[in-house]
C-alpha positions in Angstrom: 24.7 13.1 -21.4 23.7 13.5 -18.0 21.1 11.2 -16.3 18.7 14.5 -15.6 18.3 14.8 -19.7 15.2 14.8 -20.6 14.5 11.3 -22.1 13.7 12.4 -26.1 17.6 13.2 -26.3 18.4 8.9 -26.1 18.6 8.1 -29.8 15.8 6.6 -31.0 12.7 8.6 -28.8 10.6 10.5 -31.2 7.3 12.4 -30.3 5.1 9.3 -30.4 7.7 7.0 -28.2 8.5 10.0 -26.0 4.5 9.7 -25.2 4.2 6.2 -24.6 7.3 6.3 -22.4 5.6 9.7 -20.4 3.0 7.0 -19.6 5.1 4.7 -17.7 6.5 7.6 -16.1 9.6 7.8 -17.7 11.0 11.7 -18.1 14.5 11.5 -17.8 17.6 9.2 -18.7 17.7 8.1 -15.1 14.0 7.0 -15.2 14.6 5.1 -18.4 17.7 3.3 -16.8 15.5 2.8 -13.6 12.9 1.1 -15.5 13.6 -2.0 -14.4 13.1 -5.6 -15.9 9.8 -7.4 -14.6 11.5 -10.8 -15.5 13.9 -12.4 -18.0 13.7 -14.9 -20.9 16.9 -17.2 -20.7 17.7 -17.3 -25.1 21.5 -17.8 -24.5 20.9 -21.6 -25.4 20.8 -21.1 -29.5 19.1 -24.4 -31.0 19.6 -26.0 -34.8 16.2 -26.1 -36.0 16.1 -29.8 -35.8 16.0 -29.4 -31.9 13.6 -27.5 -31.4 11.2 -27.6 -28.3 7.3 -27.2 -29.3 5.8 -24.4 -27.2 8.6 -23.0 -25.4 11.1 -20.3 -26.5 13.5 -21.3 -28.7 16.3 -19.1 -30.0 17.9 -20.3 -33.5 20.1 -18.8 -36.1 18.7 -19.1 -39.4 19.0 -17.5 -43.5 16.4 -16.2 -45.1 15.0 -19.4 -47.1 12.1 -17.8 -49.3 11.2 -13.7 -49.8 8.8 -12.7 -47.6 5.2 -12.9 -47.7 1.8 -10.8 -46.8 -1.0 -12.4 -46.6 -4.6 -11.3 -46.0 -6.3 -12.9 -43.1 -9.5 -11.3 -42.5 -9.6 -7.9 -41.9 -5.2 -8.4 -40.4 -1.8 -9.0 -42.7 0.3 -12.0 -41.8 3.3 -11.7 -42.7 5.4 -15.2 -43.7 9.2 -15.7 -43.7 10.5 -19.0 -44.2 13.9 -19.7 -42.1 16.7 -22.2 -42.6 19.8 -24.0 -41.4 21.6 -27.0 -42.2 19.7 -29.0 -40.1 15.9 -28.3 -41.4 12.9 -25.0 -41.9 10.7 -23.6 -40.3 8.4 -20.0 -40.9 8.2 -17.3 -38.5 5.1 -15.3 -38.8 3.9 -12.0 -37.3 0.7 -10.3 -37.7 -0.6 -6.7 -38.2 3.2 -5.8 -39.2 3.6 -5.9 -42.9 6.1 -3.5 -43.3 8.8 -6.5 -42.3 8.2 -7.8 -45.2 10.7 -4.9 -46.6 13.2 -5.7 -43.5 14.4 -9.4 -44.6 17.2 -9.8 -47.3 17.1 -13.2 -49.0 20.4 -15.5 -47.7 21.1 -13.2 -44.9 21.4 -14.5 -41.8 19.8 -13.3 -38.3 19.3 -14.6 -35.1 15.3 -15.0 -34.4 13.8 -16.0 -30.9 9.9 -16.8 -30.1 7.4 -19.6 -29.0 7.7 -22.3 -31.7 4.1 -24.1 -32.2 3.2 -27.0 -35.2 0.3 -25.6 -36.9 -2.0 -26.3 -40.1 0.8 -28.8 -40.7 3.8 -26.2 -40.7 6.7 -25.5 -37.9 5.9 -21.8 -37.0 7.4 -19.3 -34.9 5.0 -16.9 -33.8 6.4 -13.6 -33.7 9.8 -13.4 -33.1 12.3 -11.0 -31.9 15.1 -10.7 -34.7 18.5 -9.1 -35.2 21.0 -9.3 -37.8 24.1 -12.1 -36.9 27.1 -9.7 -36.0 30.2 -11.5 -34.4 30.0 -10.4 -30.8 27.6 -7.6 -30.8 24.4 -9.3 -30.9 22.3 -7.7 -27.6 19.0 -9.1 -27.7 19.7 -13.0 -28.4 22.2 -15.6 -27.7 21.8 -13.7 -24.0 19.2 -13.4 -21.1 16.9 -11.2 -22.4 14.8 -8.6 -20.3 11.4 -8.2 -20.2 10.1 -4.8 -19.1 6.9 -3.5 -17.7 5.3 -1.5 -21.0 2.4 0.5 -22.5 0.4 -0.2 -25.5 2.2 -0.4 -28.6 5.8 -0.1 -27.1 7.4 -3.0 -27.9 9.9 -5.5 -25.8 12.2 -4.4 -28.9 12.2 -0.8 -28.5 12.1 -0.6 -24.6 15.6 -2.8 -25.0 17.3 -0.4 -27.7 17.1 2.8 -26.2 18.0 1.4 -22.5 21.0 -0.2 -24.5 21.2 3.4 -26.0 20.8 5.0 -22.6 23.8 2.3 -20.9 25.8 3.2 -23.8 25.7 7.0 -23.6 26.2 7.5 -20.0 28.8 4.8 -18.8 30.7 7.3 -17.9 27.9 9.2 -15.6 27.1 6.3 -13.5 29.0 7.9 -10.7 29.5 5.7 -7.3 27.4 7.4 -4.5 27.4 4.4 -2.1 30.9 5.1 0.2 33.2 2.4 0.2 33.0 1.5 4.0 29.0 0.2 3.2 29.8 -1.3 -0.2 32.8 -3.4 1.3 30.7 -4.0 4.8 27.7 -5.2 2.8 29.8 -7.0 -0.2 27.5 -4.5 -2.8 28.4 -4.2 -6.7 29.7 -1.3 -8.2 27.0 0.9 -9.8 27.9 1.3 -13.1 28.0 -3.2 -12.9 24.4 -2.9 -10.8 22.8 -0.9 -13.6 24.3 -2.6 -16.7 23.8 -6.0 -14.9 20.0 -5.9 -14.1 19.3 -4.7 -17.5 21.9 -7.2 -19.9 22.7 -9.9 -17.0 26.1 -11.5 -17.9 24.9 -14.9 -15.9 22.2 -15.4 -13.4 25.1 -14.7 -10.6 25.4 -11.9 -12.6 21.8 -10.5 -12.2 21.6 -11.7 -8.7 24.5 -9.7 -7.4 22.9 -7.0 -9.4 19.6 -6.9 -8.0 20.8 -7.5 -4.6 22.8 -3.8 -4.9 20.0 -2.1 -6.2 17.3 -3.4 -3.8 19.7 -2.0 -1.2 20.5 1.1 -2.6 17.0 1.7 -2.5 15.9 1.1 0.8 19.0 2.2 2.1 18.3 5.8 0.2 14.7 5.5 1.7 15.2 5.4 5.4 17.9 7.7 5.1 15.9 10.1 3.6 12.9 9.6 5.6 15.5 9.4 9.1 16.9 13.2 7.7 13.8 14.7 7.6 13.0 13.0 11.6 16.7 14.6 12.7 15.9 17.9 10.9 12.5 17.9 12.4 13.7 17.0 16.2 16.4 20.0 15.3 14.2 22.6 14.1 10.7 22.2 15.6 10.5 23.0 19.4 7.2 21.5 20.7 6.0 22.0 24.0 7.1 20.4 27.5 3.9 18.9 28.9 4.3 19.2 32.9 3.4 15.7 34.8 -0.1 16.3 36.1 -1.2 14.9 39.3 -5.0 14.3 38.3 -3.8 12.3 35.7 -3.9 8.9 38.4 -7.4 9.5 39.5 -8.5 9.6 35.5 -6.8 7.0 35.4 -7.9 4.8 38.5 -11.8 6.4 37.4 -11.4 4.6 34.1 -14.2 2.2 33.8 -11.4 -0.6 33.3 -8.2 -1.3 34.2 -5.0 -0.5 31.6 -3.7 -3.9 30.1 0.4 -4.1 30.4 0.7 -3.0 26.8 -1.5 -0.1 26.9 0.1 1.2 30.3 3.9 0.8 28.3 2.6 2.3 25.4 0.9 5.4 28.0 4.5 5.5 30.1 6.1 6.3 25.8 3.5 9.1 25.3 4.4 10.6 28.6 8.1 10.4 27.8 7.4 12.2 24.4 5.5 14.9 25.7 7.4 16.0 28.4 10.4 16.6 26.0 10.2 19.9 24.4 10.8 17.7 20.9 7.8 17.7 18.7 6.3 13.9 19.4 5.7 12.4 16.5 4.6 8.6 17.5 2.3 6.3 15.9 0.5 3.7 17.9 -0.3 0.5 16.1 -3.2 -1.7 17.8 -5.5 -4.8 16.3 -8.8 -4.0 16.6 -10.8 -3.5 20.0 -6.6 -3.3 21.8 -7.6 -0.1 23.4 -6.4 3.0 21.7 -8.9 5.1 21.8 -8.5 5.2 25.7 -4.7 6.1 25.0 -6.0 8.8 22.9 -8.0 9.9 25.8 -5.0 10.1 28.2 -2.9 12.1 26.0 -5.7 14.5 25.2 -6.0 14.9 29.5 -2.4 15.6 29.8 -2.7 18.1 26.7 -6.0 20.0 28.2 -4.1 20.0 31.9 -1.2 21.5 30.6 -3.5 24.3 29.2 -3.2 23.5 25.4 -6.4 22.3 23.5 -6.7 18.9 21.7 -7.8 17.4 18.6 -8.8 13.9 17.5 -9.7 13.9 13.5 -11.5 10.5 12.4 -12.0 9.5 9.0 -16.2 8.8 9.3 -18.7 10.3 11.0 -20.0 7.9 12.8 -16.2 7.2 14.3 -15.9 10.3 15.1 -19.2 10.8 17.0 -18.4 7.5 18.8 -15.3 8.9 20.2 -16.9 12.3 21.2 -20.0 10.6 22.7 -17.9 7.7 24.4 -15.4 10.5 26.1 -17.4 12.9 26.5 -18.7 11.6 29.8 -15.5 10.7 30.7 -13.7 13.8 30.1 -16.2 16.3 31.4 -16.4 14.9 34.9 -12.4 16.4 35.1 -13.9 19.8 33.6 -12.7 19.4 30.4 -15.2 20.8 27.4 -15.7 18.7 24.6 -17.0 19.5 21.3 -17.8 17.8 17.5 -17.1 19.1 13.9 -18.2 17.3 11.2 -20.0 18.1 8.1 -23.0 17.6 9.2 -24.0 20.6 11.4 -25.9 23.3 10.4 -24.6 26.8 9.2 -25.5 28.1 13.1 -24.2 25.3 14.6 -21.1 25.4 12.6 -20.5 28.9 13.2 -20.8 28.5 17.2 -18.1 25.5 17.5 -16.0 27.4 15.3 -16.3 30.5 17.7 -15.7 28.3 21.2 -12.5 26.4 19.4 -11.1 29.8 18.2 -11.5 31.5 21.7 -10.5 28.5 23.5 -14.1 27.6 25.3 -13.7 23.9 23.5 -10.9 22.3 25.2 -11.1 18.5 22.7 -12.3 18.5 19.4 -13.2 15.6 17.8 -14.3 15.6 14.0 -13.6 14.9 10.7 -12.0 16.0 7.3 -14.2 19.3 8.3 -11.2 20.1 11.1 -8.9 21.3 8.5 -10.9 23.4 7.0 -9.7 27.2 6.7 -11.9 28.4 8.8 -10.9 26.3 12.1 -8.6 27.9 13.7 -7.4 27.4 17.8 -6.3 29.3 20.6 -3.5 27.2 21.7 -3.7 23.8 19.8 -0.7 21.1 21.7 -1.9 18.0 20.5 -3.4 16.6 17.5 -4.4 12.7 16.9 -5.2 11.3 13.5 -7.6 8.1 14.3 -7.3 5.3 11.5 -4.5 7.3 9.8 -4.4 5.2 6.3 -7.9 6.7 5.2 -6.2 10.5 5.4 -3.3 11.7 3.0 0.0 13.3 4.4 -1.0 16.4 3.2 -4.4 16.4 5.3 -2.7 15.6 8.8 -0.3 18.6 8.0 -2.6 20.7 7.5 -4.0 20.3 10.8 -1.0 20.0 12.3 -0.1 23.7 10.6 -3.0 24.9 12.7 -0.9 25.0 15.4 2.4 26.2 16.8 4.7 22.6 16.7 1.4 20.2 18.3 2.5 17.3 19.8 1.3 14.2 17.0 -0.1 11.0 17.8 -1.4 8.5 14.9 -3.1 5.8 15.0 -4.1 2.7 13.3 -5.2 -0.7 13.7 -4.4 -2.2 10.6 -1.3 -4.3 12.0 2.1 -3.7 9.9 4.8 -6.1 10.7 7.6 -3.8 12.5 10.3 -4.0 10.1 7.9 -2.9 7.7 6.4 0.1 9.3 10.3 1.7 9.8 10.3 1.9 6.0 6.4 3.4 5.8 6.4 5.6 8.7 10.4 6.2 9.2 9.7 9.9 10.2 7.6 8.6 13.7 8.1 7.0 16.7 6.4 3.5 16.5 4.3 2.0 19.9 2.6 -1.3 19.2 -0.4 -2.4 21.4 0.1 -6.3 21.2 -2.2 -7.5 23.9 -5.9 -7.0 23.9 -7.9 -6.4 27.0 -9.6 -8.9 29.2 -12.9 -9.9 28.5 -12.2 -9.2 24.6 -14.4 -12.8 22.9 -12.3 -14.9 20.5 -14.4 -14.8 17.2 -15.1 -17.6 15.6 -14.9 -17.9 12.0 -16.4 -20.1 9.2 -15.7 -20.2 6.0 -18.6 -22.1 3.5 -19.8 -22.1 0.1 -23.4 -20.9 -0.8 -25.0 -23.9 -1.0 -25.1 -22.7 2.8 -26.8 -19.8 3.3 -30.2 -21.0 4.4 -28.6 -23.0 7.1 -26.9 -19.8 8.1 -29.6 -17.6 7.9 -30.9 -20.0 10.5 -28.4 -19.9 12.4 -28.6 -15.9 12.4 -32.0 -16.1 13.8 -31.5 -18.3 16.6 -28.6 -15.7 17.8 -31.9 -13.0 17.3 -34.1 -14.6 19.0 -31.7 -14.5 22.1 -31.6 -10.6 21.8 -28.5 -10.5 20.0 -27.7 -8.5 16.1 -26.1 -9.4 13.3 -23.9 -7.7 10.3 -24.2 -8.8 6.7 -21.6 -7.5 4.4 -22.5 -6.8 1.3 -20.6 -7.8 -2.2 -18.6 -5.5 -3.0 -19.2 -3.7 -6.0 -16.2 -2.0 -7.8 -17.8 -0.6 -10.8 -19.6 2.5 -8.9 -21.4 4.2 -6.3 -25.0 3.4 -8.4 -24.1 -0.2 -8.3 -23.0 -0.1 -4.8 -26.0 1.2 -3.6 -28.4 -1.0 -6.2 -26.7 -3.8 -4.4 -27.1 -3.1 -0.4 -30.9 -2.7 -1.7 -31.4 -5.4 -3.4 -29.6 -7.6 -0.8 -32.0 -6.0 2.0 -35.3 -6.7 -0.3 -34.5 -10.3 -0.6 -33.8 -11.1 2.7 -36.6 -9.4 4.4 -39.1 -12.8 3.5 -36.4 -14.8 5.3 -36.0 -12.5 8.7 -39.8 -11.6 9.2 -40.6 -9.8 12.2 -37.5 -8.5 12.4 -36.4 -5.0 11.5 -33.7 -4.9 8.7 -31.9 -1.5 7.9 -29.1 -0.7 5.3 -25.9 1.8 5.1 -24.1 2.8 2.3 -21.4 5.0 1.3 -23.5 7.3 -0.9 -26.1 8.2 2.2 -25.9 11.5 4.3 -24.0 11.9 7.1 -27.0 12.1 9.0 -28.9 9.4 7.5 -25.8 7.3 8.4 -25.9 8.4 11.9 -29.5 7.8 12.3 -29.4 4.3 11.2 -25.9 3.5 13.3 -28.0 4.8 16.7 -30.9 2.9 15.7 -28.5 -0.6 15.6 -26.8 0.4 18.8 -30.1 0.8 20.6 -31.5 -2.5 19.4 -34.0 -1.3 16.9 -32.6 -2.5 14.2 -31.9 -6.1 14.6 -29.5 -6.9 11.2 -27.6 -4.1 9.2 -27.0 -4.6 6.3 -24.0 -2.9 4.8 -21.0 -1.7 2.6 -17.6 -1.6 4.3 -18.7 1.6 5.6 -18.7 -0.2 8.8 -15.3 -1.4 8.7 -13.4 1.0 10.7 -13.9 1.6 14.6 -18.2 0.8 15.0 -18.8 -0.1 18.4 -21.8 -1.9 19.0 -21.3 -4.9 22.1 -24.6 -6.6 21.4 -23.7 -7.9 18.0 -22.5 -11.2 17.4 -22.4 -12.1 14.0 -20.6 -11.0 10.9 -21.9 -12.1 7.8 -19.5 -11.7 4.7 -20.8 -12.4 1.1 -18.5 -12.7 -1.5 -15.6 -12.5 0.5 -12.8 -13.2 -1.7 -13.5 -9.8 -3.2 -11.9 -8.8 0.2 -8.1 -8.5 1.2 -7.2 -10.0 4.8 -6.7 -6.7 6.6 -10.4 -5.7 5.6 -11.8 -9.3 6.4 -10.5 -8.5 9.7 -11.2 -5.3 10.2 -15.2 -6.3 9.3 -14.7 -9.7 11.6 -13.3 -6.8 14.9 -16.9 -5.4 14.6 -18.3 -8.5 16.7 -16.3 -9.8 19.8 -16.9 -6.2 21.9 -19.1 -7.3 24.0 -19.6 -10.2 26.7 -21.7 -12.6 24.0 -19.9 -15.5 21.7 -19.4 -14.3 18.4 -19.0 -15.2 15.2 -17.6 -14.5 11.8 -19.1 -16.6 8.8 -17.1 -16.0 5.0 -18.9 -16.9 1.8 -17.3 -17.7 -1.0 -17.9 -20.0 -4.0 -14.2 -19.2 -5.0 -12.3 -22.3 -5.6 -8.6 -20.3 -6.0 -5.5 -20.8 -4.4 -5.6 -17.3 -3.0 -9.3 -17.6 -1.9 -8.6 -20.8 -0.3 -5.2 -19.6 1.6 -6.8 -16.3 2.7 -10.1 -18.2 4.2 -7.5 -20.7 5.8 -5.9 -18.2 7.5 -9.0 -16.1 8.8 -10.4 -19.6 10.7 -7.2 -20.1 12.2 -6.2 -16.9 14.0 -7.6 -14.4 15.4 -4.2 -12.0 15.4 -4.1 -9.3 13.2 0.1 -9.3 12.8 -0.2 -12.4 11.9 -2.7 -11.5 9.0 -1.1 -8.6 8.3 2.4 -11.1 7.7 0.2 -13.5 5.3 -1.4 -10.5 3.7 1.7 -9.3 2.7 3.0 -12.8 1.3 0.1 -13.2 -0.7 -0.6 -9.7 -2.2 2.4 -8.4 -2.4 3.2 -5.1 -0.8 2.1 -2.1 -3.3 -1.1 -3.4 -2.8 -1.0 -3.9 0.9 0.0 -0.3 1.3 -1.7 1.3 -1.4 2.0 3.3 -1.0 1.0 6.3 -3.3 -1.9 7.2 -0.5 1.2 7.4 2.3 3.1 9.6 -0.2 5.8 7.1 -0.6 7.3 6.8 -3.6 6.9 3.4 -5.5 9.7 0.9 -4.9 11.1 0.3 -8.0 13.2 -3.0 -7.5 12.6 -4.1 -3.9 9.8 -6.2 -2.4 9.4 -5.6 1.2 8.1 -9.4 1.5 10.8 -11.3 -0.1 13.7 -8.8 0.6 13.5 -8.5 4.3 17.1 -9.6 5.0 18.5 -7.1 2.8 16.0 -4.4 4.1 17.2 -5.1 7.5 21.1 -4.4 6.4 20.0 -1.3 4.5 18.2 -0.5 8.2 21.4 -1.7 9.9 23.8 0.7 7.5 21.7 3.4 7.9 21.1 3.8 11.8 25.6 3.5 11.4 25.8 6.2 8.8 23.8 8.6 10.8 25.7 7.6 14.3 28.9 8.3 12.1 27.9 11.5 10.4 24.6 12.9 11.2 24.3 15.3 8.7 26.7 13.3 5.7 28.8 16.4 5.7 32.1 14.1 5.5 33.8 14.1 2.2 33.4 10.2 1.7 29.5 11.1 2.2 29.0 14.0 -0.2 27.4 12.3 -3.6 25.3 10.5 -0.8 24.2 13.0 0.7 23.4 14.7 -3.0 21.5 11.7 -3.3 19.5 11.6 -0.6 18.3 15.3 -1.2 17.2 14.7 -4.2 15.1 11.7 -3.2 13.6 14.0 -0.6 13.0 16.8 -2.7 11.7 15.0 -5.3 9.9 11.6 -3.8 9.5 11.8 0.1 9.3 16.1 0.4 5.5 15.7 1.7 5.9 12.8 3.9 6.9 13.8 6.8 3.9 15.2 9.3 
C-alpha cells in the first residue's frame, strides 16, 4: 500500500466511514496517518474492581457476569452488562447501541475502560471501550490511548482501528526523508518510530520524542518550501533597477515631519531592494499610527521618478480615499498625478481613470478590490503596495501583481506578528519592522469597567465634547448576521441619543454603501458629527486627530489585536486620549486580555499575549494567508523547536540550494509535494 491510496482501501472504510472521514479531510492513507491525536487517556494502569476510582477512568479486566440486557428508557435503549472479577461487580452501560447486546459472550473475558460513576444504588461504567483479552495483542487498553479530533458518529473506536490498520499496512512505506546529518544534529526519531509513536505511545518519553520529530518535520518542511519558492523567484523573476533619484531629499526634507530612526532604516531597506534588479518582495510590519503610510509614499516617488507607475490597494474605501486625499497634496507638488479606483464611481467616471491608468496619464493609483479587476490594466506598472495585507487573499495581490511585468512588492500591515513567527507566515518576503512610533504620538489610556458604569462614562464622554473633542463607541459585535449587525448599531444609536442631546450622533455599518460610508466618515472628520457610532468598520487605518475617546461595549467578544487596532483610532492627534473596555465577563480570558490592554500600549507585546491565549490558528486565521493548517505544531508553545527547524533550514539551503545532492533527494520529493499541493498559491 502506498501512503497516496485513496483512504477506502484501509480495511475497514466503507461508503458511510469513507464520508465521515472526507469531512475531517482525510483522502488518503497519509492523511489518515497524519491525523493526529488531540490528547491521550493514560489506561495502562488496569484496576481489580474493588479499586476502583469514582469519576475518573478506570480500566479493568472483567467476564461477562450476567447476559446482556436492553432496556427501554424513553424514547433510547440502554443496554446493561454486568462485569466481574474476583475481587467484586460492577455494570457497564451504553445507550442508543443495542446491537452490543449480540457482541458479549457469557464467561468471556475483555478488557473494558470508561468513567466509573455510583448511580441509583449500582457501580456503573458509562460507556466503555471494550476488546476481547488476547495475550499481548490488546491495542486499545492496558496502554495510553489516543484521542483523535472526529465527526459525528465516528467513534474514538473506529478512528483507532483503521490508523492501527493504516500502521500495519504500510510499515514498510514509511520511508526516511529527513538526511541523517539533521536527524543526528537535532537528535530527531526515526519516522517510521515518529508515526507509530504519536499514535500508540510506548511511554510518555515515548510520545514526547515522537512529537518533538514531527513538530519539526513540519516546520522544517514549511520554511523549506516556502524559502524554495523565494530562491526560485529571486532566480527567475528579473524586476526592475530603480536609479537613485536626486529629488528624492527635498520630498523628503518637504515632508511635513521629520522621519523617526525606524522609519528612515526601514526607507534605507526599500532603497536597497529596489535598486537590485531582483523582484522586492518586503513586508513592512508597523503598530498602528508608526508611519507607514509615509514609507509607502516614498517608495511610490522613487517608482514614479524612475518612470514606472505605482499602486497602493487598501482593503476599505474609506482607507483608501484617506491615503489618496492625504498624498495627494503631497505628491502633486513633485508633478506626480494621482488618481482613485474604488467601487464607488460612476460608469463615466470609471471609464475615464481606466483610460488615464492604461495610457499612463495616472502616475499612483490608489484603490480597492476594484484595482484587480480585468479591465485595469497599466502602461508600465513597477510597484505595487498592498495596505493592511491580512484583509486580501494571496490570490488577490497576485493578481495585481500579474498586471505588471515583475512590480517591485511592498506589503504592509500593522497587526504586530512576533518575528519568529512572521518567517513561518510570510517566509517568501523580506520582513522590515517599524518598532518606534513618531514623536508627538499620545499614550492612550485604557479602562476597563463593568456596566454598572456606563452613566458615569457617558459623562465622562461629554465633558471631553464639550471641550471640542469626538468620541467612538463600538458597537457589540454581532456574529449571527449582517441584519443583526445593523439592528444593533441602530438600536445602540436610538438609545443613546436622550443621553447626548444637542449633540449630533451618526452610525456606520458594514452593510451601508460605499458612499454613504464616506459621507458619514467626512462628516466626523470635519466635526459635524460629534460621536460615531460603529461596527469594526473603523478598525483599520481611520484617521481622525480630534477624537479622543474609544468606547468598546462588550469587549470580550473582541481578540487583543482588534481591541487594539479600535484603541490606535484615538491617540493621532495632540489631545489626551482614552480607551474605556466594557465587559461584564468574569472569565479568566476576559480578565487576562483586559489586564493586558491597561498595561501596554505596545502592539508586539499584545500580539505575544494574543498568541498565548488564543492559540495560533486563530490568531492567523492561517487558511486566509493560504497556509496550510499545522497539523502537530503550535507556534506558541514550540518556539524552540521552530527556531532549530529555522536554524536547519537556512544550513540545508547554504549546503545545497537546490537539494540536488543524493543524501537530499526524498527531501527534496518532499518538499515539492508540500508546495504543489499546500503552499503552490502563497508566494506573491
Amino acid at each position: 500500500m502506498n501512503l497516496s491510496d485513496p483512504v477506502e482501501s484501509i480495511k475497514g472504510v466503507g461508503e458511510q466511514t469513507l464520508k465521515k472521514l472526507n469531512k475531517l479531510n482525510i483522502y488518503t492513507v497519509e492523511d489518515l496517518l497524519y491525523h493526529f491525536p488531540r490528547e491521550y487517556e493514560d489506561r495502562s494502569t488496569v484496576r481489580k474492581i474493588s479499586e476502583i476510582e469514582y469519576n475518573e477512568v478506570n480500566t479493568i479486566i472483567a467476564k461477562i457476569g450476567m447476559l446482556p440486557q436492553n432496556i427501554k428508557k424513553g424514547r433510547q435503549i440502554l443496554t446493561k452488562v454486568n462485569l466481574r472479577d474476583d475481587s467484586g461487580s460492577l455494570f457497564a452501560v451504553w445507550f442508543g447501541q443495542p446491537y452490543l447486546k449480540k457482541q458479549f459472550q457469557l464467561n468471556e473475558t475483555y478488557l473494558f475502560s470508561g468513567k466509573v460513576t455510583y448511580k441509583y444504588g449500582q457501580i456503573q461504567m458509562e460507556s466503555p471501550d471494550y476488546e476481547k483479552v488476547i495475550e499481548d495483542k490488546n491495542i486499545f487498553t492496558r496502554r495510553i490511548i489516543p484521542l483523535y479530533p472526529s465527526t459525528y458518529k465516528l467513534s474514538q473506536k473506529i478512528i483507532r482501528q483503521l490508523i492501527h490498520n493504516a500502521l500495519e499496512e504500510t510499515q514498510n512505506q514509511l520511508i526516511e526523508f529527513l538526511p541523517l546529518w539533521i536527524r543526528k544534529k537535532y537528535q530527531l526519531a526515526d519516522y517510521n518510530y515518529a508515526i507509530n509513536n504519536i499514535h500508540f505511545p510506548e511511554s510518555d518519553h515515548s510520545y514526547f520524542v515522537a512529537r518533538n520529530r514531527l513538530v519539526f518535520e513540519e516546520l522544517f518542511l514549511l520554511q523549506l518550501g516556502l524559502m524554495s519558492i523565494k530562491k526560485q523567484m529571486e532566480q527567475e523573476r528579473k524586476g526592475f533597477a530603480f536609479k537613485p533619484i536626486s529629488e528624492l531629499e527635498d520630498f523628503i526634507r518637504g515632508l511635513p515631519f521629520e522621519l523617526t530612526k525606524a522609519q528612515q532604516r526601514v526607507v534605507d531597506e526599500i532603497k536597497e531592494d529596489m535598486s537590485s534588479d531582483k523582484v522586492m518582495n518586503r513586508l513592512v510590519q508597523g503598530d498602528v499610527g508608526s508611519g507607514k503610510t509615509i514609507i509607502a509614499a516614498i517608495a511610490l516617488f522613487i517608482a514614479v521618478k524612475n518612470n514606472y507607475q505605482g499602486v497602493m490597494m487598501a482593503p476599505t474605501e474609506v482607507l483608501a480615499t484617506q491615503h489618496y486625499q492625504g498624498l495627494m497634496p503631497i505628491l502633486e507638488q513633485f508633478n506626480i498625478k494621482t488618481g482613485l479606483l474604488t467601487g464607488s464611481l460612476t460608469k463615466k467616471q470609471k471609464e475615464n481613470i481606466l483610460k488615464q491608468i492604461a495610457e499612463g496619464d495616472i502616475d499612483i493609483v490608489f484603490g480597492t478590490h476594484a484595482l484587480i479587476q480585468e479591465n485595469v490594466a497599466f502602461k508600465s506598472l513597477g510597484l505595487v503596495i498592498t495596505d493592511e495585507q491580512h484583509r486580501f487573499g494571496v490570490r488577490q495581490r497576485t493578481i495585481l501583481s500579474d498586471k505588471g511585468n515583475n512590480p517591485d512588492v511592498l506589503i504592509m500591515t500593522a497587526t504586530p506578528i512576533p518575528r519568529t513567527l512572521a518567517l513561518i507566515l510570510y517566509g517568501d518576503l523580506d520582513i522590515s519592522i517599524i518598532d518606534e512610533l513618531p514623536p508627538g504620538r499620545q499614550k492612550i489610556d485604557t479602562y476597563s469597567v463593568d456596566s454598572s458604569y456606563r452613566h458615569r462614562v457617558y459623562q465622562f464622554i461629554k465633558k471631553e465634547l464639550m471641550s471640542g473633542r469626538q468620541a467612538y463607541i463600538i458597537c457589540p459585535m454581532v456574529e449571527e448576521s449582517d441584519e443583526q449587525e445593523l439592528q444593533s448599531v441602530l438600536s445602540y444609536t436610538e438609545k443613546i441619543k436622550h443621553e447626548f442631546e444637542g449633540y449630533h450622533i451618526s452610525y456606520l455599518h458594514g452593510k451601508m454603501k460605499p458612499k454613504e460610508k464616506q459621507k458619514i466618515m467626512e462628516g466626523f472628520l470635519n466635526g459635524e458629527i460629534h460621536i460615531l457610532v460603529s461596527t469594526t468598520v473603523i478598525e483599520v487605518g481611520v484617521n481622525v486627530p480630534n477624537a479622543t475617546i474609544m468606547l468598546i461595549e462588550n469587549a470580550e467578544r473582541f481578540g487583543l489585536a482588534q481591541l487594539h487596532q479600535l484603541r490606535g483610532r484615538v491617540g493621532r492627534g495632540k489631545f489626551k486620549s482614552y480607551c474605556i473596555l466594557i465587559t461584564d465577563s468574569k472569565s479568566k480570558v476576559t480578565m487576562e486580555r483586559m489586564k493586558v490592554m491597561k498595561k501596554t500600549n505596545n502592539g508586539f507585546e499584545i500580539s505575544e499575549t494574543d498568541l498565548q491565549i488564543r492559540g495560533p490558528g486563530e490568531f492567523f486565521g492561517t487558511r486566509q494567508h493560504g497556509l496550510p493548517d499545522l497539523k502537530i505544531a503550535n507556534l506558541y508553545k514550540d518556539i524552540s523547536v521552530l527556531k532549530k527547524a529555522q536554524e536547519a533550514c537556512l544550513e540545508a539551503l547554504n549546503m545545497d540550494p537546490y537539494l540536488e545532492r543524493e543524501e537530499h533527494k526524498l527531501l527534496k520529493n518532499k518538499v515539492n509535494q508540500l508546495i504543489n499541493e499546500k503552499i503552490k498559491d502563497l508566494s506573491l
